[in-house]
PDB file of N, CA, C and O in Angstrom, chain B, residues numbered from 101:
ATOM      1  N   UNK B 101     -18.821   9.456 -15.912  1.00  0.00           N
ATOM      2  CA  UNK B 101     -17.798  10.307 -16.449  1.00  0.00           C
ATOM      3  C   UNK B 101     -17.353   9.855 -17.833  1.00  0.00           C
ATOM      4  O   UNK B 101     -16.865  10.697 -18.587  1.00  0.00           O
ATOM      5  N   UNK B 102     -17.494   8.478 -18.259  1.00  0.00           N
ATOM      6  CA  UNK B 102     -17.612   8.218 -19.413  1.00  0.00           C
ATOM      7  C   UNK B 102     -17.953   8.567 -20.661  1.00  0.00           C
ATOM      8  O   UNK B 102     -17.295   8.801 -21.675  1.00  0.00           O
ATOM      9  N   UNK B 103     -19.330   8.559 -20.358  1.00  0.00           N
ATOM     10  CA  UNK B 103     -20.286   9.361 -21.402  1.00  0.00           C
ATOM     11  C   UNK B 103     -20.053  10.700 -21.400  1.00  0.00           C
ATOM     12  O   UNK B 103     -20.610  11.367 -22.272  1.00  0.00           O
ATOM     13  N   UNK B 104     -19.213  11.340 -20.456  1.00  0.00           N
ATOM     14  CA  UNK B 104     -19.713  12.979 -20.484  1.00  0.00           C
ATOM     15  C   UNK B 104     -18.096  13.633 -21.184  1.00  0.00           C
ATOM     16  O   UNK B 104     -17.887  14.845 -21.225  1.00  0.00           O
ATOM     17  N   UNK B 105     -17.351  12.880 -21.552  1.00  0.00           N
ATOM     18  CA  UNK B 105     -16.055  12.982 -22.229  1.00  0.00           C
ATOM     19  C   UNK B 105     -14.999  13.635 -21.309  1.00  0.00           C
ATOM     20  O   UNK B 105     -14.042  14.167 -21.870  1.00  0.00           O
ATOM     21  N   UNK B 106     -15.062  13.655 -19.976  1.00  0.00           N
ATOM     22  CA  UNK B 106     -14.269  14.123 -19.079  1.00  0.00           C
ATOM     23  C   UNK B 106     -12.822  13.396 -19.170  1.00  0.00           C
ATOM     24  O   UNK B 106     -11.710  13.897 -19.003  1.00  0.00           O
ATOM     25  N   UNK B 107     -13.227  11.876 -19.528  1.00  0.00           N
ATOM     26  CA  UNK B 107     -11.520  11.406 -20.270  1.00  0.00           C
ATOM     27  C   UNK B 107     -10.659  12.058 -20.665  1.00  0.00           C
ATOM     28  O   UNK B 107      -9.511  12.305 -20.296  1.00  0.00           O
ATOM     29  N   UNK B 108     -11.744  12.548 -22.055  1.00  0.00           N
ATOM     30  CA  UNK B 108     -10.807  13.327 -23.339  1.00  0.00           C
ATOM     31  C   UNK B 108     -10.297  15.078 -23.085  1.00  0.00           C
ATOM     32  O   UNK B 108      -9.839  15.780 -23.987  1.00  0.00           O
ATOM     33  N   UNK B 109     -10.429  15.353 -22.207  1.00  0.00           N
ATOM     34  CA  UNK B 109     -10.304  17.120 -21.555  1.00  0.00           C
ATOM     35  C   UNK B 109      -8.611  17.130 -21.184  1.00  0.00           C
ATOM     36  O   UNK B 109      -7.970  18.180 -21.214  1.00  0.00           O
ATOM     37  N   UNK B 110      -8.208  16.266 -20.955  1.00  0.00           N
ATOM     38  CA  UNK B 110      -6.979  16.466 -20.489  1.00  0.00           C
ATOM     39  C   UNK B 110      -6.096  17.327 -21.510  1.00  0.00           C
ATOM     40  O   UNK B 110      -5.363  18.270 -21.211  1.00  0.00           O
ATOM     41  N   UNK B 111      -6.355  16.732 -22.925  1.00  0.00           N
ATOM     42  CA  UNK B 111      -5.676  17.185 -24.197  1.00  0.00           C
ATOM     43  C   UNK B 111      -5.989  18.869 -24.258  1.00  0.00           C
ATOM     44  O   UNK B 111      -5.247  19.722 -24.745  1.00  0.00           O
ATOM     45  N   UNK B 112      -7.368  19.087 -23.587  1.00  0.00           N
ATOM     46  CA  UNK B 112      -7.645  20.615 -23.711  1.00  0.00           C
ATOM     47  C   UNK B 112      -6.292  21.460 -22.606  1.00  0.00           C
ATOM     48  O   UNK B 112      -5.510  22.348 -22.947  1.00  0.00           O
ATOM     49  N   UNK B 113      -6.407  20.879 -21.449  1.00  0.00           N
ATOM     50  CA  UNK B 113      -5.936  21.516 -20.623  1.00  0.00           C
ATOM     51  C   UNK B 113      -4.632  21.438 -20.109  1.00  0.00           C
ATOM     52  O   UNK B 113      -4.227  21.819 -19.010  1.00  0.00           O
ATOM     53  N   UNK B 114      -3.816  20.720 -21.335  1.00  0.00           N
ATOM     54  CA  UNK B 114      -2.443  20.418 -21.243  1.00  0.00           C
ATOM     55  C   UNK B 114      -1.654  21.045 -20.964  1.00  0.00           C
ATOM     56  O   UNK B 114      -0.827  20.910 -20.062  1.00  0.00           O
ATOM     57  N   UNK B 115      -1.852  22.206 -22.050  1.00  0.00           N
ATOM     58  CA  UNK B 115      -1.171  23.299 -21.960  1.00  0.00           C
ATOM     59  C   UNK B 115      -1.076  24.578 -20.868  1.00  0.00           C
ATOM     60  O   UNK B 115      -0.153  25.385 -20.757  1.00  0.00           O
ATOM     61  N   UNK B 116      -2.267  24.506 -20.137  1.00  0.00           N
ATOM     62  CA  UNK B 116      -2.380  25.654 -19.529  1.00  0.00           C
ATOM     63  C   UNK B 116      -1.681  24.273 -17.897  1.00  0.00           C
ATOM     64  O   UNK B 116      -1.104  24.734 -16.912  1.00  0.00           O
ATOM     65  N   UNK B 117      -1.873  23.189 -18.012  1.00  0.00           N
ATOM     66  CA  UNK B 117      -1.184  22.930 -16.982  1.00  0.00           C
ATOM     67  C   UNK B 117       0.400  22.910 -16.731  1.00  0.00           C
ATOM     68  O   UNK B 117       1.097  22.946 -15.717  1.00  0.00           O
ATOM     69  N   UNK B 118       0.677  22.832 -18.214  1.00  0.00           N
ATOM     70  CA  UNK B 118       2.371  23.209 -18.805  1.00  0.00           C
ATOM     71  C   UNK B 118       2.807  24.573 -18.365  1.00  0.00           C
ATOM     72  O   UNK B 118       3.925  24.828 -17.917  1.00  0.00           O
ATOM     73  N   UNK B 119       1.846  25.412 -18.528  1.00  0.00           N
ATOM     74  CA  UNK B 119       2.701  26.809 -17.967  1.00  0.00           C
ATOM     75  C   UNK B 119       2.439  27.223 -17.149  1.00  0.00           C
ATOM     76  O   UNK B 119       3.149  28.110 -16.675  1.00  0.00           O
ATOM     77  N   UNK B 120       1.104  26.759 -16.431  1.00  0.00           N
ATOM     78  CA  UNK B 120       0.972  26.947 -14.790  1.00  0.00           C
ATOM     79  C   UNK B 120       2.231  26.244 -14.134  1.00  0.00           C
ATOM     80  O   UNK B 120       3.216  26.959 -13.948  1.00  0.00           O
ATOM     81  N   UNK B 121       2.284  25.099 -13.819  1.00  0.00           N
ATOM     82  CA  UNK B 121       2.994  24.386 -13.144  1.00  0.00           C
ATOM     83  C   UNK B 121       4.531  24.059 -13.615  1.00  0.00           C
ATOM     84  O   UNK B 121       5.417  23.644 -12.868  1.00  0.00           O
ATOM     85  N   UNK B 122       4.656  24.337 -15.030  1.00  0.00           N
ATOM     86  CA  UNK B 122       5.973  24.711 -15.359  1.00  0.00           C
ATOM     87  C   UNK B 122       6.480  23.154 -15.488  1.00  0.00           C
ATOM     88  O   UNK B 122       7.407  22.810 -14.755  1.00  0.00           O
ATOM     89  N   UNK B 123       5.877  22.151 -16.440  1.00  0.00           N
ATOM     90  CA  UNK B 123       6.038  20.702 -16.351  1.00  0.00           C
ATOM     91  C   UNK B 123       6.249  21.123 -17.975  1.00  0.00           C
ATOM     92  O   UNK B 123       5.768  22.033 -18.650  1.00  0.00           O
ATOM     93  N   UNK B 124       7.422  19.768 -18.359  1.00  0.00           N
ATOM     94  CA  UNK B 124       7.622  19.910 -19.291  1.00  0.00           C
ATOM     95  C   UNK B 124       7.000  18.843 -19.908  1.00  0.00           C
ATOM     96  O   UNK B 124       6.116  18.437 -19.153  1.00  0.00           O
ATOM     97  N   UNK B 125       7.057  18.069 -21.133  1.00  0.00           N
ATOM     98  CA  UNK B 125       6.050  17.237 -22.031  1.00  0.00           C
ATOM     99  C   UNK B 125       6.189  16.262 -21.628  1.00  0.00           C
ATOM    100  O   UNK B 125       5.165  15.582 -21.687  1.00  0.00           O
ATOM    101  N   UNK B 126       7.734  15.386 -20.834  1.00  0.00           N
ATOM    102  CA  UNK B 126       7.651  14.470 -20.729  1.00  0.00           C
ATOM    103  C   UNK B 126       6.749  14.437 -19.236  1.00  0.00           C
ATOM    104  O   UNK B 126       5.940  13.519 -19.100  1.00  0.00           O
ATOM    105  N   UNK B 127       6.878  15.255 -18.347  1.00  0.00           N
ATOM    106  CA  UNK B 127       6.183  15.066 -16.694  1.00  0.00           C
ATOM    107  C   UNK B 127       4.263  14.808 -17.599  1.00  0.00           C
ATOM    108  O   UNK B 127       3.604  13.786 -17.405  1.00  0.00           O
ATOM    109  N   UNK B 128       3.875  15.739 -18.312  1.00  0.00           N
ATOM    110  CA  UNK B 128       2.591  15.790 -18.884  1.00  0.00           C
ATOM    111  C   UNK B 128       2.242  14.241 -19.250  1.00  0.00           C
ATOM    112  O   UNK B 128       1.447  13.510 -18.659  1.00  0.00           O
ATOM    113  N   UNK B 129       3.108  13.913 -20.468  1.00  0.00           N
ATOM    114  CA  UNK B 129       2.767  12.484 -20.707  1.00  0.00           C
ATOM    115  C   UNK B 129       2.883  11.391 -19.613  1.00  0.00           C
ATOM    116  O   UNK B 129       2.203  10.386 -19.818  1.00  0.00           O
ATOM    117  N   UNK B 130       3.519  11.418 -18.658  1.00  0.00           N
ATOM    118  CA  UNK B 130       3.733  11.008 -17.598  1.00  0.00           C
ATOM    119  C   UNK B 130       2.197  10.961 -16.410  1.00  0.00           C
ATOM    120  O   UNK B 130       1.919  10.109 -15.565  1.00  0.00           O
ATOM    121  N   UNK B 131       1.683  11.831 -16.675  1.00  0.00           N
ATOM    122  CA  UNK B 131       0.540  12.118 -15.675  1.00  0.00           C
ATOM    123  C   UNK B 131      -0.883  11.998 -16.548  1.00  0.00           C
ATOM    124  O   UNK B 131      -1.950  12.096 -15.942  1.00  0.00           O
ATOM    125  N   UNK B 132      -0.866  11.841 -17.603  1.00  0.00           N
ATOM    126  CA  UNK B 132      -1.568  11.218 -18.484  1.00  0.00           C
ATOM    127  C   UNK B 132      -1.593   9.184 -19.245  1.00  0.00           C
ATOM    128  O   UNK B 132      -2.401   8.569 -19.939  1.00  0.00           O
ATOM    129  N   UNK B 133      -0.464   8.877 -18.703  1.00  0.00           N
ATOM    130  CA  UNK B 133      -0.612   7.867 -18.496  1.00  0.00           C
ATOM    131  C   UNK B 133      -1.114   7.563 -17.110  1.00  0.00           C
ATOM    132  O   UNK B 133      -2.215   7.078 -17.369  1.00  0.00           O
ATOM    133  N   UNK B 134      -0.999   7.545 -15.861  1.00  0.00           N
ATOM    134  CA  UNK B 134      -1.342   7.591 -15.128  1.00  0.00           C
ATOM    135  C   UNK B 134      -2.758   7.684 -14.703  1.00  0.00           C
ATOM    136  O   UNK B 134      -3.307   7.124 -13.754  1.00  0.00           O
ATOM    137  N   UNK B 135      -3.196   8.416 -15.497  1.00  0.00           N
ATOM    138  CA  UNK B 135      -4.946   8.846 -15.917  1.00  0.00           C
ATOM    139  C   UNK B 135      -5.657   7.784 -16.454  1.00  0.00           C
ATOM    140  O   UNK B 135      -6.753   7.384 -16.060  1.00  0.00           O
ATOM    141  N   UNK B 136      -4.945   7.307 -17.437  1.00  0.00           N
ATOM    142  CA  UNK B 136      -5.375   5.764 -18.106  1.00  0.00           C
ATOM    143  C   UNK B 136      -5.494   5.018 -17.527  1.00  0.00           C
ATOM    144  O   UNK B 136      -6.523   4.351 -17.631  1.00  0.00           O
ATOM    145  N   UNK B 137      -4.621   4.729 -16.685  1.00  0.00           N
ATOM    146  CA  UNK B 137      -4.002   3.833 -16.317  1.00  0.00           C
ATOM    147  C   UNK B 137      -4.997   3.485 -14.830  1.00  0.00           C
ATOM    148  O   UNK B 137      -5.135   2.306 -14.502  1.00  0.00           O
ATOM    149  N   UNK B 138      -5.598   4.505 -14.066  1.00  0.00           N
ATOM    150  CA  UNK B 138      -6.130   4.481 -13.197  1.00  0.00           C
ATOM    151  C   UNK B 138      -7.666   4.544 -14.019  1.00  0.00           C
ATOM    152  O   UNK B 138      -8.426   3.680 -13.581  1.00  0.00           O
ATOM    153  N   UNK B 139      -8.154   5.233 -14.911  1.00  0.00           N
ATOM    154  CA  UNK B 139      -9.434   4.505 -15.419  1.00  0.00           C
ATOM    155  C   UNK B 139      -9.447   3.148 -15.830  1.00  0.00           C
ATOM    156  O   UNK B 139     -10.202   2.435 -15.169  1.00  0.00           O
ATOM    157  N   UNK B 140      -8.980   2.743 -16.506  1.00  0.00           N
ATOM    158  CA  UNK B 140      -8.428   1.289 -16.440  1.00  0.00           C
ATOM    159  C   UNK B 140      -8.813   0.334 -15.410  1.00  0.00           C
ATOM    160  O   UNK B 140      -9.643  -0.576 -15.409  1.00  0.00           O
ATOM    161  N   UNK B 141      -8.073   0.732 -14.612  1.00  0.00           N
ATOM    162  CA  UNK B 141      -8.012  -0.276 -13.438  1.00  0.00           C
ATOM    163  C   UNK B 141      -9.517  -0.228 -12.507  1.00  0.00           C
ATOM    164  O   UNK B 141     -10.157  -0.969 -11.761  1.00  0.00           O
ATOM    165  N   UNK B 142      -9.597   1.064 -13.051  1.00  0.00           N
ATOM    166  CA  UNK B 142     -11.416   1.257 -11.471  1.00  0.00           C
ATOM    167  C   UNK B 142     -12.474   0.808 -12.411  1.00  0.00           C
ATOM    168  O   UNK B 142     -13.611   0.855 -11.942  1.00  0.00           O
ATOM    169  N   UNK B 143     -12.329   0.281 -13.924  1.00  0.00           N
ATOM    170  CA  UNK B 143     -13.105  -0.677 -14.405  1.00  0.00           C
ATOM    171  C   UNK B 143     -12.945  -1.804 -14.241  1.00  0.00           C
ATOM    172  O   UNK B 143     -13.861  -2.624 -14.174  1.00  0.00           O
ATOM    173  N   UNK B 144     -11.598  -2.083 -14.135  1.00  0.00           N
ATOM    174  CA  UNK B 144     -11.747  -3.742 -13.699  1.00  0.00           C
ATOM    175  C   UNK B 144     -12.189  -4.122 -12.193  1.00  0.00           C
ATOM    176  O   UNK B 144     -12.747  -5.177 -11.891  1.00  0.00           O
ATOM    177  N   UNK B 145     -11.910  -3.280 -11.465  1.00  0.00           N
ATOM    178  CA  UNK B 145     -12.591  -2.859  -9.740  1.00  0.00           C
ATOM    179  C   UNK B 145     -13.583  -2.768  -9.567  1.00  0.00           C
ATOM    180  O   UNK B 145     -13.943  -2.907  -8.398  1.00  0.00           O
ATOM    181  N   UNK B 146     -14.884  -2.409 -10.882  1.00  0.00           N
ATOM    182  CA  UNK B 146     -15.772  -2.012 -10.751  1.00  0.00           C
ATOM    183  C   UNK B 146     -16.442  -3.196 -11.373  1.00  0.00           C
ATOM    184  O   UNK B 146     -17.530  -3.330 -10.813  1.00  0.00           O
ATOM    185  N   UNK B 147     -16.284  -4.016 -12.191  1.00  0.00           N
ATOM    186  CA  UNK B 147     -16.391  -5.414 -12.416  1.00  0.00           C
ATOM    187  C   UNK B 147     -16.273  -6.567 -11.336  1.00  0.00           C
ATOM    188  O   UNK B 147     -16.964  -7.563 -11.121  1.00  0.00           O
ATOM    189  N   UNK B 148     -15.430  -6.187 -10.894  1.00  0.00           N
ATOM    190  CA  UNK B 148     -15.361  -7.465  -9.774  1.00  0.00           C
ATOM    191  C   UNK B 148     -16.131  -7.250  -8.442  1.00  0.00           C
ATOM    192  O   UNK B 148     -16.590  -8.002  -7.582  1.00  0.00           O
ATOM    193  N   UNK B 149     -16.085  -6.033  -8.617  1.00  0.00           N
ATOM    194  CA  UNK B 149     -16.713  -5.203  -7.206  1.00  0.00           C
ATOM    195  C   UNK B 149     -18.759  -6.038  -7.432  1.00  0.00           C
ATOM    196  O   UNK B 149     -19.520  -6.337  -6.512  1.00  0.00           O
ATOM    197  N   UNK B 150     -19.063  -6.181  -9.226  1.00  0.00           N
ATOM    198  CA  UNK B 150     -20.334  -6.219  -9.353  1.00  0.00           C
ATOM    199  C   UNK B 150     -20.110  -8.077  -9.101  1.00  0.00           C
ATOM    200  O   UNK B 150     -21.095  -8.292  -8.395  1.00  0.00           O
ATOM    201  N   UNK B 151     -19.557  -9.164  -9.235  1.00  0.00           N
ATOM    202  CA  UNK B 151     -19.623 -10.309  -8.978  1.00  0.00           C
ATOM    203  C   UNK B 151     -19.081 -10.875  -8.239  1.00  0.00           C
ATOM    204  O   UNK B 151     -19.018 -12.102  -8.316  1.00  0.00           O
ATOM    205  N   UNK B 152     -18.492 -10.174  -7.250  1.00  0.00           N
ATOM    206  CA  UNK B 152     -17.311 -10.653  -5.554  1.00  0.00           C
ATOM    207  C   UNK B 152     -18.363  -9.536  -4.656  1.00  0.00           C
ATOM    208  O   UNK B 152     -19.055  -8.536  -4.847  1.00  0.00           O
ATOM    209  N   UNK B 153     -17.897 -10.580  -3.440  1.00  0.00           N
ATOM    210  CA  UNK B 153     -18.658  -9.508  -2.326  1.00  0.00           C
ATOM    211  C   UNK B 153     -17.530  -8.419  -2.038  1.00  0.00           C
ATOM    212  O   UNK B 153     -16.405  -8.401  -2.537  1.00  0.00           O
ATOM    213  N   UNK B 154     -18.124  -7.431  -1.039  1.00  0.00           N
ATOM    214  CA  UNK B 154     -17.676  -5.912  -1.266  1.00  0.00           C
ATOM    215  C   UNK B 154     -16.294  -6.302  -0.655  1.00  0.00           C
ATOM    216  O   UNK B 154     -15.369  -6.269  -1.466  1.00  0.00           O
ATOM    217  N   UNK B 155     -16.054  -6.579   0.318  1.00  0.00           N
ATOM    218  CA  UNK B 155     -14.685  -7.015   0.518  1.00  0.00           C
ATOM    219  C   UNK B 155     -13.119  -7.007  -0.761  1.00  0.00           C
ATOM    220  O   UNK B 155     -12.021  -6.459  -0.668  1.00  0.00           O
ATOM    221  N   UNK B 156     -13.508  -7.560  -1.450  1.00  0.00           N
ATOM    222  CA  UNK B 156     -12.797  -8.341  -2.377  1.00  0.00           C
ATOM    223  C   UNK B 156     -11.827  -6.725  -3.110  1.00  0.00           C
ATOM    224  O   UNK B 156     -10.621  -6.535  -3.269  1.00  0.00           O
ATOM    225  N   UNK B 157     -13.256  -5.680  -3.450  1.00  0.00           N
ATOM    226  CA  UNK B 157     -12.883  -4.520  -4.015  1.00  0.00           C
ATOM    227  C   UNK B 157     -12.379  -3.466  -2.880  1.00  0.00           C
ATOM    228  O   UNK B 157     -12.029  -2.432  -3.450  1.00  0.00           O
ATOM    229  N   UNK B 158     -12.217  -3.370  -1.414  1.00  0.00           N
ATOM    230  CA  UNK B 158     -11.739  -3.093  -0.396  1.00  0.00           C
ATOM    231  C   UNK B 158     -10.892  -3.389  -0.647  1.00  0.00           C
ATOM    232  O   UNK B 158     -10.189  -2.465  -1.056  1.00  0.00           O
ATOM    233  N   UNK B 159     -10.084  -5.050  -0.650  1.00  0.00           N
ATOM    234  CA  UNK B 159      -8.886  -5.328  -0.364  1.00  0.00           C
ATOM    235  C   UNK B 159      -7.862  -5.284  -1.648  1.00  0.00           C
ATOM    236  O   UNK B 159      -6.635  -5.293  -1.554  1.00  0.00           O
ATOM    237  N   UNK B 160      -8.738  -5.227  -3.058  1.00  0.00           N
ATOM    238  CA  UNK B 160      -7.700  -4.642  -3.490  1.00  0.00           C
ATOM    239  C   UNK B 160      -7.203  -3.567  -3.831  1.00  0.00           C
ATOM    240  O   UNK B 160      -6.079  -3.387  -4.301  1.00  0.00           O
ATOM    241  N   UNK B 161      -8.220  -2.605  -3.555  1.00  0.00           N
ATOM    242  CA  UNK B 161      -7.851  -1.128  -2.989  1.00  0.00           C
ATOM    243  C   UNK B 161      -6.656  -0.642  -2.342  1.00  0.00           C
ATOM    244  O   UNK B 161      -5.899   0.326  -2.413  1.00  0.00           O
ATOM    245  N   UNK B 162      -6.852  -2.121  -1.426  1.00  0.00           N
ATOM    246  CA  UNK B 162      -5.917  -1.574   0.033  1.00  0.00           C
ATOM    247  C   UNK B 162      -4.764  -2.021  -0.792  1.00  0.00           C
ATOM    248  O   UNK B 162      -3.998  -1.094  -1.056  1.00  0.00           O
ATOM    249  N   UNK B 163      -4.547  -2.758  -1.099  1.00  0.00           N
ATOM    250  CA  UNK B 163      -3.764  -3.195  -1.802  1.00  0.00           C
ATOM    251  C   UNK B 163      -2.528  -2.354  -2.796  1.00  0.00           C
ATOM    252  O   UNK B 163      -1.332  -2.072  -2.713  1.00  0.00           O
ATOM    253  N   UNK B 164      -3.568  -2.192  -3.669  1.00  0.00           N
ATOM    254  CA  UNK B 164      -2.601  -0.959  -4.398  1.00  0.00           C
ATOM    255  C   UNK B 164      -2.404   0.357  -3.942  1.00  0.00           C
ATOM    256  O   UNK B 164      -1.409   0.926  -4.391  1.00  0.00           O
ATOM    257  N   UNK B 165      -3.276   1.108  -2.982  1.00  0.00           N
ATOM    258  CA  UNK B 165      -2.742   1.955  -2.090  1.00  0.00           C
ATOM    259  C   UNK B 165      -1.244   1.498  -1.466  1.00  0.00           C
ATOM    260  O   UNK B 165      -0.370   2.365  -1.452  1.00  0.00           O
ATOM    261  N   UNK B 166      -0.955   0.256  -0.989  1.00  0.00           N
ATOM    262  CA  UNK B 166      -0.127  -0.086  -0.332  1.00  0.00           C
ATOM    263  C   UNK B 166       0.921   0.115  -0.690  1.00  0.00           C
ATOM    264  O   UNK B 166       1.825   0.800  -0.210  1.00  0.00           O
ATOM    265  N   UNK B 167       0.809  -0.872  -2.144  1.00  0.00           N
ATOM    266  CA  UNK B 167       2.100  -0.540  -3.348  1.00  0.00           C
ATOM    267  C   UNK B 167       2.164   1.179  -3.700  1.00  0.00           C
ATOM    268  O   UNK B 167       3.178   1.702  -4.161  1.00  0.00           O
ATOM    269  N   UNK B 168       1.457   1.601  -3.530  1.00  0.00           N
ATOM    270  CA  UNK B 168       2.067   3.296  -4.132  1.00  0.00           C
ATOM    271  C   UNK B 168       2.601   3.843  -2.784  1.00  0.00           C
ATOM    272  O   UNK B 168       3.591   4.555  -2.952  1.00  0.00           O
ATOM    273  N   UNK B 169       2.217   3.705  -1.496  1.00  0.00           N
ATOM    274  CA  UNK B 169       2.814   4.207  -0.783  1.00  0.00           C
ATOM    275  C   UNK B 169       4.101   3.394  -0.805  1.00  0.00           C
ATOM    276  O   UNK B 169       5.122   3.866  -1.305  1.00  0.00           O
ATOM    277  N   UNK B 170       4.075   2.540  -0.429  1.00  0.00           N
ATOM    278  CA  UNK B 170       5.275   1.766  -0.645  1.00  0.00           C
ATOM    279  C   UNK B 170       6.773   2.424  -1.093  1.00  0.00           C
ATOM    280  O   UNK B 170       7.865   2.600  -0.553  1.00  0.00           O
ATOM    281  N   UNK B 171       5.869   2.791  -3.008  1.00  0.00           N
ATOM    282  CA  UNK B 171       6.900   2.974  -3.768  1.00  0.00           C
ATOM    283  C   UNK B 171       7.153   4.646  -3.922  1.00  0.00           C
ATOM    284  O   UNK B 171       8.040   5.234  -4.541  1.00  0.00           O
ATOM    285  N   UNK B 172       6.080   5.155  -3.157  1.00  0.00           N
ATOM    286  CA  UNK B 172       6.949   6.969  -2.690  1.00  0.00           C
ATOM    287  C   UNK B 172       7.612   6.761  -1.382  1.00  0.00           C
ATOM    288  O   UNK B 172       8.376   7.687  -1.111  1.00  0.00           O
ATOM    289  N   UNK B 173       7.569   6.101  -0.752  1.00  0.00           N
ATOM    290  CA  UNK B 173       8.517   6.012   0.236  1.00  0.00           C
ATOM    291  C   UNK B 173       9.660   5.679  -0.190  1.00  0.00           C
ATOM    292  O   UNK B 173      10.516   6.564  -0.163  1.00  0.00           O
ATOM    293  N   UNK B 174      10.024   4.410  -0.682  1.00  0.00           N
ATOM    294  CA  UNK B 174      11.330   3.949  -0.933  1.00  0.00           C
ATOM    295  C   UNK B 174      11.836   4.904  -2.368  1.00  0.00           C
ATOM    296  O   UNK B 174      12.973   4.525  -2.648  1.00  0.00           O
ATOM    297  N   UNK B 175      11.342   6.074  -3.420  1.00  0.00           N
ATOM    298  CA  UNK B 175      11.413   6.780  -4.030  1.00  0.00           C
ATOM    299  C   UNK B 175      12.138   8.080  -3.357  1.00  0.00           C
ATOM    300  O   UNK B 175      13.246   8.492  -3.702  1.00  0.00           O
ATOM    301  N   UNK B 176      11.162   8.768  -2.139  1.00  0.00           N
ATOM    302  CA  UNK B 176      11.737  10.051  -1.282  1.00  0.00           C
ATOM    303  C   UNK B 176      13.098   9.596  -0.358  1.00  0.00           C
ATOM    304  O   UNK B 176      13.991  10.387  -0.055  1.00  0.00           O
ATOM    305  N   UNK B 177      13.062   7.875   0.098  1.00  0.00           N
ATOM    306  CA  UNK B 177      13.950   8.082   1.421  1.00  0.00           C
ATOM    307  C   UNK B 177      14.797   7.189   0.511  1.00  0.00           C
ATOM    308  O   UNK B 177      15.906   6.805   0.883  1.00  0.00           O
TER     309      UNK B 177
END
């Protein structure tokens, strides 16, 4: 997905997700960091995943799954 510039599309489709969903610039920039932020991280996952056995990239999967549920729970309740 790298090479094929699927990164950079978000900037195309900003707008039409702005008036579909009725998000204003800051929710947009908000969910575009997030985007980074999670390519980011499934490269460094994907690095360790190539010199740790498979485990290692499981558990920290589980891991940060954990923390996001975590933190929509204590967010909704």
């Amino acid at each position: 997905m790298s090479v094929s510039g699927a990164s950079c599309m978000f900037g195309l489709h900003s707008n039409d997700i702005k008036s579909s969903l009725g998000y204003d610039q800051t929710a947009l920039n908000l969910i575009s960091f997030f985007k980074n932020l999670g390519g980011n991280v499934g490269v460094l996952i994907g690095l360790t995943y190539e010199d740790a056995p498979p485990w290692t990239a499981i558990l920290s999967g589980s891991i940060m799954n954990f923390f996001w549920l975590f933190n929509y729970l204590v967010e909704c309740f």
